[in-house]
N, C-alpha and C positions, 0 to 999 in steps of 0.2 A: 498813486494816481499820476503821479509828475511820471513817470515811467512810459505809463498807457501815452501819454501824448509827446513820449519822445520816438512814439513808432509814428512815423506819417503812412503804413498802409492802414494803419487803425483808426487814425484821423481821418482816411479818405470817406472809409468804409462808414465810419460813425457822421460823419457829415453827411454823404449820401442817404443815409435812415433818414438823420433831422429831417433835410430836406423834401424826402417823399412824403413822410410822415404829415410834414405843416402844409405841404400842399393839397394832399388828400385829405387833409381835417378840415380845410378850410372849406374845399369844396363838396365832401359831405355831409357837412352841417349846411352848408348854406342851403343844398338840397331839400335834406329835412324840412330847413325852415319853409322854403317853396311850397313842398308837396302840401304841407300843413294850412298853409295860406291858400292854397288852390281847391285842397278837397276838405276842407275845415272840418265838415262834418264826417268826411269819410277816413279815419285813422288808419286804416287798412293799408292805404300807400304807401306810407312812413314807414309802418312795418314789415312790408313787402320793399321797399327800397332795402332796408336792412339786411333782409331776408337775401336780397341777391349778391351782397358782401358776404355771405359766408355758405349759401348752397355749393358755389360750385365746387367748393373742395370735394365732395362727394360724386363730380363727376372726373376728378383729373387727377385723384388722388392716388392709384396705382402707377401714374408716370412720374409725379414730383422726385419721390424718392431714387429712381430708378436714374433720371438725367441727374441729380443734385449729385451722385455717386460716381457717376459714369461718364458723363460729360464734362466741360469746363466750365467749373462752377461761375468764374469771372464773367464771360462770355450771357448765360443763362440770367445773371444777375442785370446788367448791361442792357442785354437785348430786352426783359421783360421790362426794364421801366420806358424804353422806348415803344416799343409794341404800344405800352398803356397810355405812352404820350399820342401817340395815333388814334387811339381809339377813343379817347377826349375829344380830340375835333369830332369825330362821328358822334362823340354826345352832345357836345355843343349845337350840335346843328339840330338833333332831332330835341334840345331841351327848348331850340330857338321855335322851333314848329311844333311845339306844341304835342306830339306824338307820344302819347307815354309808353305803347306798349315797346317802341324803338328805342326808349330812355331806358327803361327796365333790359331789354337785350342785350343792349351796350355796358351797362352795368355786371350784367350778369358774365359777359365774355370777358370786359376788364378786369374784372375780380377773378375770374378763372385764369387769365394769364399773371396777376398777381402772385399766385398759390405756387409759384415757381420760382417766385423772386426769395422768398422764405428762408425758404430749408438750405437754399445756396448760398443766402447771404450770412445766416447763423452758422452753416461750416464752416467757410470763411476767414469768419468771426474767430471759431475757436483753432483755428490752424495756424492764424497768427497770433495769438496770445499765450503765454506763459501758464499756467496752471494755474498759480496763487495771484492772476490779475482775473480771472473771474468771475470771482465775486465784485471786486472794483469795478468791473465794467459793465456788471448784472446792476449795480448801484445805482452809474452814471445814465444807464439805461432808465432807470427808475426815474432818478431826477429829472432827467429830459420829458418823461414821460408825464410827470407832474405840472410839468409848466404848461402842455399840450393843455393840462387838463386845466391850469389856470387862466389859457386865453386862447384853445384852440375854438371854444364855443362861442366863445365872444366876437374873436376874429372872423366866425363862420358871419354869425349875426351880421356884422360890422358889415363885412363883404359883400351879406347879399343886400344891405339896406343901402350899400353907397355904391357900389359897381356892377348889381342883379346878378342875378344868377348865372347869366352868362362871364361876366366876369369873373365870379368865383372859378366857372370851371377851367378858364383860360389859366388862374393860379395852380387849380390841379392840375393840369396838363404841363408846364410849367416845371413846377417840383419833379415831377418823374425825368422830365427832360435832363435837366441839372444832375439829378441824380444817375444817370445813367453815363454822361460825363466823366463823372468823379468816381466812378467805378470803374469804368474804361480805362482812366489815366492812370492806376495803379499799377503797380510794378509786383507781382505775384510769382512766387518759384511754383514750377510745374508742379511740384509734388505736393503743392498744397493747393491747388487747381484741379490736382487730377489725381487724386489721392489712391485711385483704383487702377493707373497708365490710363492710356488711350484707349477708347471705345468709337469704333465707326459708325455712322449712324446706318448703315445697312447690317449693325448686329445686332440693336437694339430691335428685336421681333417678340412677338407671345410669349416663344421660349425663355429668353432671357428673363423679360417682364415679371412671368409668371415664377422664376428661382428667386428673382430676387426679392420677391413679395413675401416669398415663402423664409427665404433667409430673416428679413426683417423681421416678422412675427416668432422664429422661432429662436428671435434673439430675445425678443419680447416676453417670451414664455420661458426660459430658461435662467431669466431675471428678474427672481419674484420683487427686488426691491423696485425694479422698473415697474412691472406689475402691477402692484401695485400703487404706484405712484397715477399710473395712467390709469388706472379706473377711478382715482378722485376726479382726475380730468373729464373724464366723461359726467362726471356730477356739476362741476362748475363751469360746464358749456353750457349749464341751463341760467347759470347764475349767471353769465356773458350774453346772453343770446336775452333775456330778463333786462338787464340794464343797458341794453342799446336802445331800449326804448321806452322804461317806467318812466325815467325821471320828467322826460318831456311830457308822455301822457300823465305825470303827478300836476304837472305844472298847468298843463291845459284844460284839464277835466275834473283838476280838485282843490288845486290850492290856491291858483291865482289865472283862471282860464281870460282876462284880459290883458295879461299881461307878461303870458306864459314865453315869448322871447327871452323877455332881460332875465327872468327870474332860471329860463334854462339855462343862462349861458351862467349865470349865479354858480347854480348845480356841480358845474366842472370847474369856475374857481375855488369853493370850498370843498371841492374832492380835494382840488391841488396843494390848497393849503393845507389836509393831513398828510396827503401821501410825499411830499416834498420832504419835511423833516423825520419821516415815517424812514422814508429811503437811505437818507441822511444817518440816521441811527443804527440802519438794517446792517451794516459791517460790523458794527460795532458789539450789536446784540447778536449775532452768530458769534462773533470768538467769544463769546462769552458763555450764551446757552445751547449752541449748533445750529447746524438745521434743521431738524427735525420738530424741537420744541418750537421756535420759530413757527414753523409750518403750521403746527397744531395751534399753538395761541392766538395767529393771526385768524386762520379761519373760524375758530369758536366764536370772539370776539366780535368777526363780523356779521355771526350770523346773530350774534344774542340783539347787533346795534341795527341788522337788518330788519328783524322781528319787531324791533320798534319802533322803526320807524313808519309803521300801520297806524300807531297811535298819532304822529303827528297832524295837527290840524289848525298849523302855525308854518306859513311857509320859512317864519327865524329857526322852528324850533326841528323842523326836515332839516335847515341849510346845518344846523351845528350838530346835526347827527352823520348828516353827511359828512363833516370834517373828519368824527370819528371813524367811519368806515376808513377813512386814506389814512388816518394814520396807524391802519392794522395790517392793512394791502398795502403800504407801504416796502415792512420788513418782509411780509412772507413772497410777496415779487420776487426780491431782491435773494431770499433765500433758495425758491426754484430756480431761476433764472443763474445764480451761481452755482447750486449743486447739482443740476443735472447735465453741465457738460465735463462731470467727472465721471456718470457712469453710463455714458454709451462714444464708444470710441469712434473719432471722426470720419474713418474709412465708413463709417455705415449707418451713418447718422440718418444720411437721408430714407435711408430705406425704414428707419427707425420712424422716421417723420410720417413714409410715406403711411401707417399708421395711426400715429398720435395725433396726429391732426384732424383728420376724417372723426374721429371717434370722439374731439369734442368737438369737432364742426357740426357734426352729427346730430349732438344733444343741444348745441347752440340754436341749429335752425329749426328742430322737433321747441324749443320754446319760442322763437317765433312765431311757427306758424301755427304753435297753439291761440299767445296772443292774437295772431293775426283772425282767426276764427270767433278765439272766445270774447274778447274783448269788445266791445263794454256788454253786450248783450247777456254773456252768461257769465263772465270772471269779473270779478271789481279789482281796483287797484290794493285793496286789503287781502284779498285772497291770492294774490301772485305777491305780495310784498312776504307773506305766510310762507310760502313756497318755497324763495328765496332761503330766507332766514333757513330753513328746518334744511334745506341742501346743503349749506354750509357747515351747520350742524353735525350733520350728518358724516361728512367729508371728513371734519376734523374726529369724530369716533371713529372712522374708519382708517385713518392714521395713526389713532393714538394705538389702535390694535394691533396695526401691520409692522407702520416703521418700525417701531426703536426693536422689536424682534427681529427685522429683518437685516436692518444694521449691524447690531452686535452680532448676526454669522458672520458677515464679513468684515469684521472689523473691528467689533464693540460699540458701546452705545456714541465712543466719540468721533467713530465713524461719518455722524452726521456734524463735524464741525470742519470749521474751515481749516484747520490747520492738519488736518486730516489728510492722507495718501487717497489714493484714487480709490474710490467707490466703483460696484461698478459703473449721455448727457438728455435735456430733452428737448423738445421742440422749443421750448421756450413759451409755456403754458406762460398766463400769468390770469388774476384775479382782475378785477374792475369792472369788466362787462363794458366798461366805460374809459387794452391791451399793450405791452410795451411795443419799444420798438420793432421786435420783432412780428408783433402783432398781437402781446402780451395777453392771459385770461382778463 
C-alpha cells in the first residue's frame, strides 16, 4: 500500500473518485430524500429518480468504449466531470422551480455524460499501476467505498435537513468541479492516454464505431472465463438496480414509516460497518483461497443473508443482517475489482466496457422499472427481498460451474489467486446495489 501512494498520479486519480464520489452521494441522497417528502405517497419518483442514474447507459453505450480507446482518456475524464458541473446549475434551477419533468431530463443527460467518465478513468487506473498493486487498490477502493456507505446517507440527510436541497446540489456540482481539476493537473505519458495513438475526431464515423463494437464482443466471446463472468453481471444488475431503492422503501413502508430518514441513513452505516473490515480482509483471504472461491462464497452468503432478511420485522434485527450482507460484499468486491484487470488488456478495455456495462445496466434498470410499476400495488417488499436472495444464489451456482473449469484451462485452478500471472480486466462490476468507486455492483 505505501507503494500506491508513492505514485502521485494514482493519488491524483484516487482523490478525484473520493471527491466526485461524496459529492454526488450527498446530493443524491438528499434528492431521494426530497422527492420522498414531496410525493410521500407516490414512490414512483424515487424510483424513477434512480431509474435516470443508470438508463442512459443504454443509450450511449456504443460510444463509451469507442472514445475510452481512441481518444485521450485524460481529456474525456476531465471534460465529463466538468460538463456535469454545468449541468448542476441546470438542475439547481429547475429543482429551485419546482419542475420535475426538467429535474428528471437534467439527471438523465448528467448520468449520460457520466457513463464516459467510467471506463476512462478505470484504464487510467490500470495503465498506471503495477499488476500486483491491483488488488491493493481494488481494496482501497472498497474501503473508501465503505465509509460512503458509513455516512454518505447520513451526510445526504444532514445536507438536506440543514442546507435544502438546493444546497446539497451546489456540493454535487462542487465534487465534479474539484474533481475535474485534479485530473487535469496530472502529468500522464501519451502511451497511457492514448494507448491505441491518435485518433481524429473526423474518424470516428459508423464504420469505425461499428469494428470496434464488433471487436469488443468478439473479444468477449473468445473469452469464455470473461464470459462468463459477465453473464453473472447481468444477474446482479438486478441485485443493484433492487438495492437503490428496497432499503428506503423497507424503512418507509414497513419497519419504521415515521421515521424512515434516520433509520435509512442507519442502513448505509451498518452496510459500512461490514463491508469495511470485509474489504480489510479481502487481500488477505485471496492469497489465501483465490479469487474464485472468494467470488463464489461471498455471493451464496449474500444471498442466503438476503433471503432473510424477508423475515425481519425488527428494524435492530434488518440493521444486523444488514452488517452481514457488507461483510461478504466486502471480499467479493475487492476480488472482481482485482481480478478482472488481469484479463482484458488495457488497449481494449473500453470497448470491453462498451459492453459490460449496458448488460448490467440493462438488468439494473429492467429492476427498477419493474419496482417502479409493481410496487407496492402488486409486489411487496417480501417478494423482491425473495428475488434478490434466489439471484445471488443463483450467480454464485453459476460460478461454482463455470469458473474454476474455466481457470484451470488457463492456468489451473490457482489461476484465480492473486499471486497468479495474468489471466486472461472488467468494468469494474461490483455488488452492493448500494457500487465502488468506479461505480462498483
Amino acid at each position: 500500500m505505501k507503494d500506491l501512494f508513492k505514485n502521485p498520479r494514482f493519488i491524483k486519480l484516487f482523490a478525484a473518485g473520493v471527491t466526485s464520489q461524496l459529492g454526488n452521494t450527498i446530493g443524491n441522497m438528499a434528492l431521494a430524500f426530497f422527492l420522498l417528502d414531496r410525493f410521500s405517497t407516490q414512490p414512483f419518483y424515487a424510483t424513477l429518480a434512480e431509474l435516470m442514474y443508470s438508463a442512459p447507459t443504454l443509450l450511449v453505450f456504443f460510444l463509451v468504449g469507442v472514445l475510452a480507446d481512441r481518444m485521450d482518456r485524460k481529456r474525456i475524464c476531465a471534460y465529463s466531470d466538468w460538463i456535469r458541473a454545468g449541468l448542476t446549475v441546470g438542475l439547481l434551477g429547475a429543482v429551485t422551480a419546482g419542475w420535475m419533468p426538467l429535474v428528471f431530463l437534467v439527471l438523465f443527460i448528467r448520468s449520460a455524460v457520466g457513463k464516459f467518465f467510467y471506463p476512462a478513468q478505470s484504464a487510467l487506473m490500470q495503465s498506471i499501476l503495477k499488476e500486483e498493486h491491483y488488488t491493493t487498490a481494488a481494496g482501497m477502493n472498497q474501503m473508501v467505498f465503505s465509509l460512503f456507505m458509513l455516512f454518505g446517507t447520513g451526510l445526504g440527510a444532514l445536507a438536506y435537513h440543514y442546507i435544502g436541497i438546493q444546497g446539497a446540489v451546489l456540493v454535487d456540482g462542487l465534487g465534479f468541479l474539484i474533481s475535474g481539476v485534479l485530473i487535469q493537473s496530472m502529468r500522464i505519458e501519451e502511451k497511457d492516454r492514448l494507448p491505441n495513438g491518435r485518433t481524429r475526431w473526423k474518424d470516428i464515423g459508423l464504420p469505425l464505431i461499428v469494428e470496434d463494437f464488433r471487436k469488443g464482443i468478439g473479444y468477449i466471446w473468445t473469452n469464455k472465463l470473461l464470459l462468463a463472468l459477465i453473464t453473472g453481471f447481468f444477474m446482479l444488475g438486478f441485485i443493484n438496480g433492487s438495492f437503490a431503492v428496497l432499503p428506503m422503501f423497507t424503512m418507509k413502508y414497513k419497519l419504521a414509516p415515521d421515521d424512515y430518514q434516520r433509520y435509512s441513513s442507519l442502513f448505509s452505516i451498518f452496510l459500512g460497518i461490514g463491508v469495511f473490515p470485509g474489504s480489510l480482509a479481502g487481500a488477505w483471504l485471496i492469497r489465501k483461497w483465490g479469487f474464485i472461491r472468494i467470488m463464489i462464497a461471498g455471493l451464496l452468503a449474500s444471498g442466503i443473508v438476503g433471503v432473510g432478511m424477508l423475515f425481519a420485522t425488527n428494524v435492530w434485527v434488518y440493521l444486523a443482517a444488514t452488517t452481514c450482507v457488507g461483510l461478504t460484499i466486502g471480499p467479493l468486491n475487492v476480488a472482481i475489482g482485482g481480478w478482472m484487470p488481469r484479463i482484458i488488456d488495457s488497449g481494449i478495455r473500453g470497448r470491453v466496457n462498451a459492453w459490460t456495462d449496458p448488460i448490467m445496466m440493462a438488468s439494473q434498470s429492467a429492476a427498477l422499472g419493474l419496482i417502479a410499476v409493481l410496487f407496492p400495488k402488486y409486489m411487496t417488499l417480501e417478494a423482491a427481498y425473495t428475488a434478490v436472495g434466489v439471484c445471488l444464489i443463483l450467480t454464485a451456482a453459476l460460478y461454482l460451474w463455470k469458473l474454476p473449469r474455466l481457470a484451470a484451462s488457463q492456468g489451473g485452478w490457482n489461476a484465480g489467486r492473486e499471486t497468479a500471472g495474468a489471466v486472461p480486466e472488467n468494468s469494474g462490476a461490483s455488488l452492493a446495489g448500494v457500487s465502488s468507486l468506479e461505480e462498483t455492483l
